[in-house]
PDB file of N, CA, C and O in Angstrom:
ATOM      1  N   UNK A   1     -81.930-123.769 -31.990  1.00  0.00           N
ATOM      2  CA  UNK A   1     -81.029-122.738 -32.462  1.00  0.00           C
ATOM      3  C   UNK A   1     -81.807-121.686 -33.236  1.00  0.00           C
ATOM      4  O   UNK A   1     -82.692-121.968 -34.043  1.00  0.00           O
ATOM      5  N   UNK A   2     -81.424-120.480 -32.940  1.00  0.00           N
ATOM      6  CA  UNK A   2     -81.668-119.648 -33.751  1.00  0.00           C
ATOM      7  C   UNK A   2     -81.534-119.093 -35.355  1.00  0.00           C
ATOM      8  O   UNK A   2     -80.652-119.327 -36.181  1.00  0.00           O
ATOM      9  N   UNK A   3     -82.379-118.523 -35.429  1.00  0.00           N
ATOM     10  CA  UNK A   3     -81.729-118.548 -37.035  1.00  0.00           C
ATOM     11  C   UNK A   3     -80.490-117.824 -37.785  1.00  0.00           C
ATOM     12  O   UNK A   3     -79.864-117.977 -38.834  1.00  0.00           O
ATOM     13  N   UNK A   4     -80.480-116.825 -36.510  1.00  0.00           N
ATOM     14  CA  UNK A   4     -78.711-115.549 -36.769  1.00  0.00           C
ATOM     15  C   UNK A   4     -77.544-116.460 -36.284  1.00  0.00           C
ATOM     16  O   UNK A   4     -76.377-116.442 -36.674  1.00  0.00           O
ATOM     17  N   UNK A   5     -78.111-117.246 -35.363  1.00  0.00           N
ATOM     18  CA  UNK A   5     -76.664-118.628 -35.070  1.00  0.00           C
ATOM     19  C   UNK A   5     -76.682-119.537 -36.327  1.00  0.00           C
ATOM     20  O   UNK A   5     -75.633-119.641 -36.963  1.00  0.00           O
ATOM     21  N   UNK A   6     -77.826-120.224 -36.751  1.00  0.00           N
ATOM     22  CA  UNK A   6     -77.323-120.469 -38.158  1.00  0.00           C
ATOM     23  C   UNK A   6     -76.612-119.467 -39.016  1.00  0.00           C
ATOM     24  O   UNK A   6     -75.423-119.550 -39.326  1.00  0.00           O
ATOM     25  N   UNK A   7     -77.524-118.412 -39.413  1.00  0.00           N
ATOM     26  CA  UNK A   7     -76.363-117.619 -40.676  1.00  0.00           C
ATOM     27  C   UNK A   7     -75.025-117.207 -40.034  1.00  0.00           C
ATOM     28  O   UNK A   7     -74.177-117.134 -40.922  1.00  0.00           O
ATOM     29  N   UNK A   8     -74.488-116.892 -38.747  1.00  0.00           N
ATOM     30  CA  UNK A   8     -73.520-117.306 -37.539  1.00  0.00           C
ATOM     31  C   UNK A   8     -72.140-118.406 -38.797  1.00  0.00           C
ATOM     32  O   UNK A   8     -71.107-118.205 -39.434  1.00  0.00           O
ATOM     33  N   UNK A   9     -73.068-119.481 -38.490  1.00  0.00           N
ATOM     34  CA  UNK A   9     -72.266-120.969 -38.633  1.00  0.00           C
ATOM     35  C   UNK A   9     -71.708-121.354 -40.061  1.00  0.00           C
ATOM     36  O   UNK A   9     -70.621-121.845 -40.369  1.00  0.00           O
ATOM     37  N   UNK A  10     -73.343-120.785 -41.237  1.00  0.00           N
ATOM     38  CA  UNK A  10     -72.597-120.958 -42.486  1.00  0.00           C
ATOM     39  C   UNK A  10     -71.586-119.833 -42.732  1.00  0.00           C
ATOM     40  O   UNK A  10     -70.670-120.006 -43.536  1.00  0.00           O
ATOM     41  N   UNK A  11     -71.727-118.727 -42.084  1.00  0.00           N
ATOM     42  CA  UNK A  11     -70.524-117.837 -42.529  1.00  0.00           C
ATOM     43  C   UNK A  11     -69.720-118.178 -42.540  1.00  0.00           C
ATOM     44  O   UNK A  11     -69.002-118.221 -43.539  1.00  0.00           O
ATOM     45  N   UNK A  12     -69.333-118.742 -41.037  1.00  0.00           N
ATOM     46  CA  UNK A  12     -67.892-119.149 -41.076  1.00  0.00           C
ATOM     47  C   UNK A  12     -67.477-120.242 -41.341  1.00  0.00           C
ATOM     48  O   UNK A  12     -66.273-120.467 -41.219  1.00  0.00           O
ATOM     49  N   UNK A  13     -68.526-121.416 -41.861  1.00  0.00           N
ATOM     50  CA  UNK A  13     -68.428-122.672 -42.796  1.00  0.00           C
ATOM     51  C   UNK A  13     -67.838-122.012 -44.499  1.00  0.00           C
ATOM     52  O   UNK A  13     -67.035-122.522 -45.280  1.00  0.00           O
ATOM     53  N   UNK A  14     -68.440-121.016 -44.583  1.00  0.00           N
ATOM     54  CA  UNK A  14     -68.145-120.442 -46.242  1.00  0.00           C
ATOM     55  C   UNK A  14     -66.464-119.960 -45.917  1.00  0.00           C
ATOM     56  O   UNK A  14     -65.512-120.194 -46.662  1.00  0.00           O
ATOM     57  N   UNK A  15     -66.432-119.462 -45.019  1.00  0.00           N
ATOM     58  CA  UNK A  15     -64.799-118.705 -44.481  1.00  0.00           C
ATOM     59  C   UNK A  15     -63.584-119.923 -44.531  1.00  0.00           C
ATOM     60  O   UNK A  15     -62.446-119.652 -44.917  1.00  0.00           O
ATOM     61  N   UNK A  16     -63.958-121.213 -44.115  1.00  0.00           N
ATOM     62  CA  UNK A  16     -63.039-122.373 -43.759  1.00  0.00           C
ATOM     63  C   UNK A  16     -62.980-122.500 -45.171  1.00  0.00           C
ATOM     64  O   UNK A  16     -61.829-122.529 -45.605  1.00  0.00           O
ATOM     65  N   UNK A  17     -63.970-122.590 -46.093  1.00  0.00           N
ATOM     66  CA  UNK A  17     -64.081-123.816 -47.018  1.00  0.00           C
ATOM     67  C   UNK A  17     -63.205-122.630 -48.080  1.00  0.00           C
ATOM     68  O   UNK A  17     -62.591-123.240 -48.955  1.00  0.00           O
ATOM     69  N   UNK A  18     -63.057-121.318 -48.159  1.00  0.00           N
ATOM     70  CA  UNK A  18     -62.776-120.422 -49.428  1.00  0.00           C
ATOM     71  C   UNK A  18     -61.225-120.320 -49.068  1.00  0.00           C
ATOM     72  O   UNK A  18     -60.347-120.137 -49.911  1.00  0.00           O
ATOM     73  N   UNK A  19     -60.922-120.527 -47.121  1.00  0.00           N
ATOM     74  CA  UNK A  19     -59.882-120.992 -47.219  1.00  0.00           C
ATOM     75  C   UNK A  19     -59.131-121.826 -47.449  1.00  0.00           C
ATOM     76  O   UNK A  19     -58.003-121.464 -47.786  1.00  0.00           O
ATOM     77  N   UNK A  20     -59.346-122.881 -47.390  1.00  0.00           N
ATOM     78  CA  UNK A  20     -59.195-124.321 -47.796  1.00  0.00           C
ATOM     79  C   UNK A  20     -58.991-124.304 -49.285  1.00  0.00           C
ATOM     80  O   UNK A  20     -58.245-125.090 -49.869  1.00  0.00           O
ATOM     81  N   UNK A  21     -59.696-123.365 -49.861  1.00  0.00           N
ATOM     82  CA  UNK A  21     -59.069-123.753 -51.826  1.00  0.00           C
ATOM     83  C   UNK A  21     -58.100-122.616 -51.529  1.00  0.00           C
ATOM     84  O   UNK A  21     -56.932-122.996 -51.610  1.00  0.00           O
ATOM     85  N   UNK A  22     -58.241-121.347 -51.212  1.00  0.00           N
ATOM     86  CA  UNK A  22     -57.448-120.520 -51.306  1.00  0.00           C
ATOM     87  C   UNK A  22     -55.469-121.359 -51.316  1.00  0.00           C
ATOM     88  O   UNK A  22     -54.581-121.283 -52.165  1.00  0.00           O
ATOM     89  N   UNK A  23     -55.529-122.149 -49.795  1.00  0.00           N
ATOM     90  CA  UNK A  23     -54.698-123.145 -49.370  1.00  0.00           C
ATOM     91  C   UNK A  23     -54.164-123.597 -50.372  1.00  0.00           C
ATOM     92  O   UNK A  23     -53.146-123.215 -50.949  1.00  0.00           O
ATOM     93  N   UNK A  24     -55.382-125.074 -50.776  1.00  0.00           N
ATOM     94  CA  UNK A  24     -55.432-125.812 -52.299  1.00  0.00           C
ATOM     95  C   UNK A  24     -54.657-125.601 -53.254  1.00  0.00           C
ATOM     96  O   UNK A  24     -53.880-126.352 -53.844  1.00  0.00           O
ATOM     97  N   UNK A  25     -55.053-123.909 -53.454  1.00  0.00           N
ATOM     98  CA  UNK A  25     -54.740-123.968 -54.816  1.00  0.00           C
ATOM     99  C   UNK A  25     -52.878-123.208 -54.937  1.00  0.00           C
ATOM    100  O   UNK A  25     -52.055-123.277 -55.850  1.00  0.00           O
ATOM    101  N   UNK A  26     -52.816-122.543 -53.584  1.00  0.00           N
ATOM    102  CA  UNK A  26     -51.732-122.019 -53.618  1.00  0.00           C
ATOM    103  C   UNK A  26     -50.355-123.114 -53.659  1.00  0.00           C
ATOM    104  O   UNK A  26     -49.273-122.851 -54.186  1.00  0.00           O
ATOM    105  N   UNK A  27     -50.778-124.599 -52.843  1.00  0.00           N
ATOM    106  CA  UNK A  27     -49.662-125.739 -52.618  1.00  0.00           C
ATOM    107  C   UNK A  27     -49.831-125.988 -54.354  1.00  0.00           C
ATOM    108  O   UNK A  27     -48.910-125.829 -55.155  1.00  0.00           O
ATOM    109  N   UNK A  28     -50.950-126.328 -54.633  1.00  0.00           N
ATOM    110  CA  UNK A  28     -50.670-126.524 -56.422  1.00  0.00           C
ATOM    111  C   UNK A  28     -49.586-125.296 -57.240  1.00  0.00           C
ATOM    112  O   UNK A  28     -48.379-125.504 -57.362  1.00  0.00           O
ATOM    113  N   UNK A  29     -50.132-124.281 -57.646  1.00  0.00           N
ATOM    114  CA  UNK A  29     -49.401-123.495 -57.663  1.00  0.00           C
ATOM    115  C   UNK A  29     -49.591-123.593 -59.306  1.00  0.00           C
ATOM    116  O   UNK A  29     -50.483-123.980 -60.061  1.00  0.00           O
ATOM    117  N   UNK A  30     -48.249-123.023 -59.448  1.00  0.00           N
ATOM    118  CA  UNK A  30     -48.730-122.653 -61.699  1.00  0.00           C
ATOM    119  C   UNK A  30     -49.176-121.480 -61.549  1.00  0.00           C
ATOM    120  O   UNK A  30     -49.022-120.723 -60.591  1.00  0.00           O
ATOM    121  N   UNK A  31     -49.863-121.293 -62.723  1.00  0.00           N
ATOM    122  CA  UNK A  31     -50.321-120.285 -63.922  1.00  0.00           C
ATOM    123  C   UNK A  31     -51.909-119.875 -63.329  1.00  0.00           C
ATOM    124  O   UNK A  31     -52.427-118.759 -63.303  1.00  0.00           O
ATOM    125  N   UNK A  32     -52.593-121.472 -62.772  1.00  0.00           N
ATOM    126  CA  UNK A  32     -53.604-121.550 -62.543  1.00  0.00           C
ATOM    127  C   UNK A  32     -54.109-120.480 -60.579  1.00  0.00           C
ATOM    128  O   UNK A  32     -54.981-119.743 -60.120  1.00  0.00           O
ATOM    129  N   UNK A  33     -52.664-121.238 -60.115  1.00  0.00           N
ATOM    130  CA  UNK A  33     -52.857-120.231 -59.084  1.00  0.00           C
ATOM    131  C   UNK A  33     -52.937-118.813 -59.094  1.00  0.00           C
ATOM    132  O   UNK A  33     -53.679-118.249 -58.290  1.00  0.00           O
ATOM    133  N   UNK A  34     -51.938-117.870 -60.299  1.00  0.00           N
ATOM    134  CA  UNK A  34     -51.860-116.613 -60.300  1.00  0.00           C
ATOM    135  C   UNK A  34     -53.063-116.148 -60.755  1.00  0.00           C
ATOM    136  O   UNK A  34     -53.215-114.928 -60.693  1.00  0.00           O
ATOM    137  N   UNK A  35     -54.139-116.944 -61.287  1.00  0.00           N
ATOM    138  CA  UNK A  35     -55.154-116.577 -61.798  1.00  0.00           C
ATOM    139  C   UNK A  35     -56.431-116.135 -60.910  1.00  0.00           C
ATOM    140  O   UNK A  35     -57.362-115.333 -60.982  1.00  0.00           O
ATOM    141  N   UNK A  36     -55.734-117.518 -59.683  1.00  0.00           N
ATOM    142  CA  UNK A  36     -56.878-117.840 -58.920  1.00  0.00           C
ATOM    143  C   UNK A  36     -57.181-116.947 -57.645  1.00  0.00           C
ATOM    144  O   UNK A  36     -58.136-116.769 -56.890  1.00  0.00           O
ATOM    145  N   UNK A  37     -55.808-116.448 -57.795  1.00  0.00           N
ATOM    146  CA  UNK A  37     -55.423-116.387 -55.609  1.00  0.00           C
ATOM    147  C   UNK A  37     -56.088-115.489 -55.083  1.00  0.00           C
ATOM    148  O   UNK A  37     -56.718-115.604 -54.031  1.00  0.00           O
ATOM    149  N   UNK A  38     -55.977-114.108 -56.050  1.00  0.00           N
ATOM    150  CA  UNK A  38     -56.750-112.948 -55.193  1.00  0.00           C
ATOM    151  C   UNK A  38     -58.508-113.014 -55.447  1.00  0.00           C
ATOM    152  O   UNK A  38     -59.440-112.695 -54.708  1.00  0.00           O
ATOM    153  N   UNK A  39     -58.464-113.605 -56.897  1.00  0.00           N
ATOM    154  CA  UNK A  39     -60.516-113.681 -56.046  1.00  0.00           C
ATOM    155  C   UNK A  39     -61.224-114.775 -55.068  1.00  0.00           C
ATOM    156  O   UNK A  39     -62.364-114.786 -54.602  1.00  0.00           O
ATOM    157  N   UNK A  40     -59.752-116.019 -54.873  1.00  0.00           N
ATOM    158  CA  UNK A  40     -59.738-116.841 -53.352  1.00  0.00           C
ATOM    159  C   UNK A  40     -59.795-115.981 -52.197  1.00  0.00           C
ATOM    160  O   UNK A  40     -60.791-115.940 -51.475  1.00  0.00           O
ATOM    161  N   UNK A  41     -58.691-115.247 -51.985  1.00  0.00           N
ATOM    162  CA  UNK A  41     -58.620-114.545 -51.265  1.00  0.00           C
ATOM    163  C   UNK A  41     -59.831-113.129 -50.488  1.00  0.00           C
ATOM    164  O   UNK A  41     -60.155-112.914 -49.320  1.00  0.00           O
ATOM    165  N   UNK A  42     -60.291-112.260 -52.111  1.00  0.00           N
ATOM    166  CA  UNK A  42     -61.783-111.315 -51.874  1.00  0.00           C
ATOM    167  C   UNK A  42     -62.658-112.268 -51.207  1.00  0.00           C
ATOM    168  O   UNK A  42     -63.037-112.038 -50.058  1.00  0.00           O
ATOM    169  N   UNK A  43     -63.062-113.473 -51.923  1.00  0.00           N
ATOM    170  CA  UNK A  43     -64.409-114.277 -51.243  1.00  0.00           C
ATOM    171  C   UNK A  43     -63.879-114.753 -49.945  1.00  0.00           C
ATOM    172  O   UNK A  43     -64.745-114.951 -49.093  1.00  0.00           O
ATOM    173  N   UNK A  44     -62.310-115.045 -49.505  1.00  0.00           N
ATOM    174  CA  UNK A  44     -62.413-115.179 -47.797  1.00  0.00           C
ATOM    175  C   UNK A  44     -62.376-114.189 -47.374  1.00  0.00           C
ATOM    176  O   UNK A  44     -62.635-114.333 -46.179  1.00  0.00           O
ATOM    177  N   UNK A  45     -62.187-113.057 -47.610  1.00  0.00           N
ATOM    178  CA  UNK A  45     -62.591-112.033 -46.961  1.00  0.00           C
ATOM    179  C   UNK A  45     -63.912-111.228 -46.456  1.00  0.00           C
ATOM    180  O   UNK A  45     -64.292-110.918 -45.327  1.00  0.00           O
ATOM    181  N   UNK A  46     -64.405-111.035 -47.627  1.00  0.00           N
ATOM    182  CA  UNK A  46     -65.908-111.215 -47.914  1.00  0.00           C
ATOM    183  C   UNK A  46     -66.320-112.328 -46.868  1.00  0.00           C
ATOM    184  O   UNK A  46     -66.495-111.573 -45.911  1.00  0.00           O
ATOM    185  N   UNK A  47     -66.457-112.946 -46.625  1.00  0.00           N
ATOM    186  CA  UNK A  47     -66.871-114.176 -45.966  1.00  0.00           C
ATOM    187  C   UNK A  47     -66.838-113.448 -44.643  1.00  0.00           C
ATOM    188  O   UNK A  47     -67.785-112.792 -44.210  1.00  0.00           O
ATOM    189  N   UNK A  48     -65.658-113.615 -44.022  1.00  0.00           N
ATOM    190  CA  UNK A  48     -65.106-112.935 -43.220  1.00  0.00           C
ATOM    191  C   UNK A  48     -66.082-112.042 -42.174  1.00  0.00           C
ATOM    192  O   UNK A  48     -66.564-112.230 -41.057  1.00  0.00           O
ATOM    193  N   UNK A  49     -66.096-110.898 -43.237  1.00  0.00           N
ATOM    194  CA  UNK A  49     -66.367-109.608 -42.874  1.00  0.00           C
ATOM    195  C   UNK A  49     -68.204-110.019 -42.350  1.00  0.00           C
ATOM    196  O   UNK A  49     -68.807-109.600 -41.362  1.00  0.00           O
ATOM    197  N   UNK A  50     -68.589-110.760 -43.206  1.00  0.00           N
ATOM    198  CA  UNK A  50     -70.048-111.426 -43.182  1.00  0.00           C
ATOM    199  C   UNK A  50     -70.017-112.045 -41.719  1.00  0.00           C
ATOM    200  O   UNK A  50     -70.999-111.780 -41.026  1.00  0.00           O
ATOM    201  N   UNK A  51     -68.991-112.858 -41.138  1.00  0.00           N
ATOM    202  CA  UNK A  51     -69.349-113.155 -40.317  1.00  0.00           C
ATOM    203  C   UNK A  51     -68.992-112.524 -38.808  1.00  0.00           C
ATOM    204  O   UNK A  51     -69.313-112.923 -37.688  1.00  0.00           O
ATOM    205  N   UNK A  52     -67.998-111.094 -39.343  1.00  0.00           N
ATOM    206  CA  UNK A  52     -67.791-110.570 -37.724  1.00  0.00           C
ATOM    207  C   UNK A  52     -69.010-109.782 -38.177  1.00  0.00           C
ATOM    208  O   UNK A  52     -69.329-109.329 -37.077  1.00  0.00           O
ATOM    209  N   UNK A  53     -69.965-109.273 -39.067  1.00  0.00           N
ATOM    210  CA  UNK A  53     -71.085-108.447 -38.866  1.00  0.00           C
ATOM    211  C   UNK A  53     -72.555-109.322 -37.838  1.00  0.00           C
ATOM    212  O   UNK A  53     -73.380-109.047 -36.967  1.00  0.00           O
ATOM    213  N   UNK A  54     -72.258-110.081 -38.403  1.00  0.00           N
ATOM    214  CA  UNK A  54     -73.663-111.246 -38.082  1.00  0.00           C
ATOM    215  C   UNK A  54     -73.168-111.674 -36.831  1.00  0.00           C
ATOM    216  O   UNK A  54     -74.106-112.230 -36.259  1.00  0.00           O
ATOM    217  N   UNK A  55     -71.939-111.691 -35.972  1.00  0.00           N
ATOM    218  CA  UNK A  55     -71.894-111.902 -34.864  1.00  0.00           C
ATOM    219  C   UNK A  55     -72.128-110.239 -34.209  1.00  0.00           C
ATOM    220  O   UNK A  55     -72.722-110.198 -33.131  1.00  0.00           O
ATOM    221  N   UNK A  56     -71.883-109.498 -34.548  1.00  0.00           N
ATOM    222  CA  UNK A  56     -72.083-108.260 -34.031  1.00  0.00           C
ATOM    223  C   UNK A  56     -73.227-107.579 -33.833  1.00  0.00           C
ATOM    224  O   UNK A  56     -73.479-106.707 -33.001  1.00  0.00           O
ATOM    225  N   UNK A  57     -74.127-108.221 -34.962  1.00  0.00           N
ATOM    226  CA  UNK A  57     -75.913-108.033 -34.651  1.00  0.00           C
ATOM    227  C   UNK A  57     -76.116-108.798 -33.564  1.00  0.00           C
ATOM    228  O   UNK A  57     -76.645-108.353 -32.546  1.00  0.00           O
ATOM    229  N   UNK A  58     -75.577-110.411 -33.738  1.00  0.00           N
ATOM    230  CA  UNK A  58     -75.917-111.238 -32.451  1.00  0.00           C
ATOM    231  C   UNK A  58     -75.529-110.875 -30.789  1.00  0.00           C
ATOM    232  O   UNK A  58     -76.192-111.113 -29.779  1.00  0.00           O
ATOM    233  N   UNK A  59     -74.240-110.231 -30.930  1.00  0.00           N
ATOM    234  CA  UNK A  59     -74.243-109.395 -29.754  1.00  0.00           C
ATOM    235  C   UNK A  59     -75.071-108.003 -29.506  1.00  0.00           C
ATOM    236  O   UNK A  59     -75.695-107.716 -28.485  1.00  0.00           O
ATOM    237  N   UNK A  60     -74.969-107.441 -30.343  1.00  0.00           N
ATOM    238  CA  UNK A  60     -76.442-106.593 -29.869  1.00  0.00           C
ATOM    239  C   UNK A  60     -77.778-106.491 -29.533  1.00  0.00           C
ATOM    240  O   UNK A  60     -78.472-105.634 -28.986  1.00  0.00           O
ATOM    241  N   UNK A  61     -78.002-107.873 -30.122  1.00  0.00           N
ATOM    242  CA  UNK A  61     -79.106-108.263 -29.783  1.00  0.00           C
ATOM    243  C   UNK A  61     -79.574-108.760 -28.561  1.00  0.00           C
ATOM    244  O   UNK A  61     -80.702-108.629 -28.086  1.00  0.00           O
ATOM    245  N   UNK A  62     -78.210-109.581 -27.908  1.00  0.00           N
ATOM    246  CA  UNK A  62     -77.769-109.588 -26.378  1.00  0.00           C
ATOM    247  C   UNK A  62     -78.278-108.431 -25.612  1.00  0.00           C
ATOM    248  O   UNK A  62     -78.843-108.376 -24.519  1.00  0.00           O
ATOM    249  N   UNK A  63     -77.923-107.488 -26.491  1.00  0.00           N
ATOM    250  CA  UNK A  63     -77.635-106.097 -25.231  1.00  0.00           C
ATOM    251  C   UNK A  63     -79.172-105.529 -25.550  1.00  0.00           C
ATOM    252  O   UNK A  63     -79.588-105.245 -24.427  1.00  0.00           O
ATOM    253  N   UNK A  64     -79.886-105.319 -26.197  1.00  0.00           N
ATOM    254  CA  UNK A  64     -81.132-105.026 -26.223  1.00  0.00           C
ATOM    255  C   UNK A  64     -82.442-105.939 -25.737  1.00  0.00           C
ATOM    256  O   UNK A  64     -83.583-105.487 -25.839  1.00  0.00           O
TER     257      UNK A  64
END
């Protein structure tokens, strides 16, 4: 494997896992969630965005 298919894989390993508390913390819920949700939310996004870029180098890199 390559090494852009690794950074590929943890991206979207970081994307599952920020969703997964995002999830977490929203079924908990409280005081603690209103605190929590939207910088859960920036870092899955962030994440996100990390990984349609890094697939988008990887397809270009296809094409070159």
């Amino acid at each position: 494997m390559d090494p852009l298919t690794l950074l590929v894989i943890g991206a979207l390993i970081a994307t599952v896992v920020a969703l997964f508390n995002g999830v977490a913390s929203m079924a908990h819920g409280g005081v603690e969630d209103d605190r929590a949700s939207y910088g859960l939310m920036c870092k899955r996004c962030l994440w996100q965005a990390v990984a349609v870029a890094l697939v988008l180098v990887a397809m270009l890199g296809q094409l070159a």
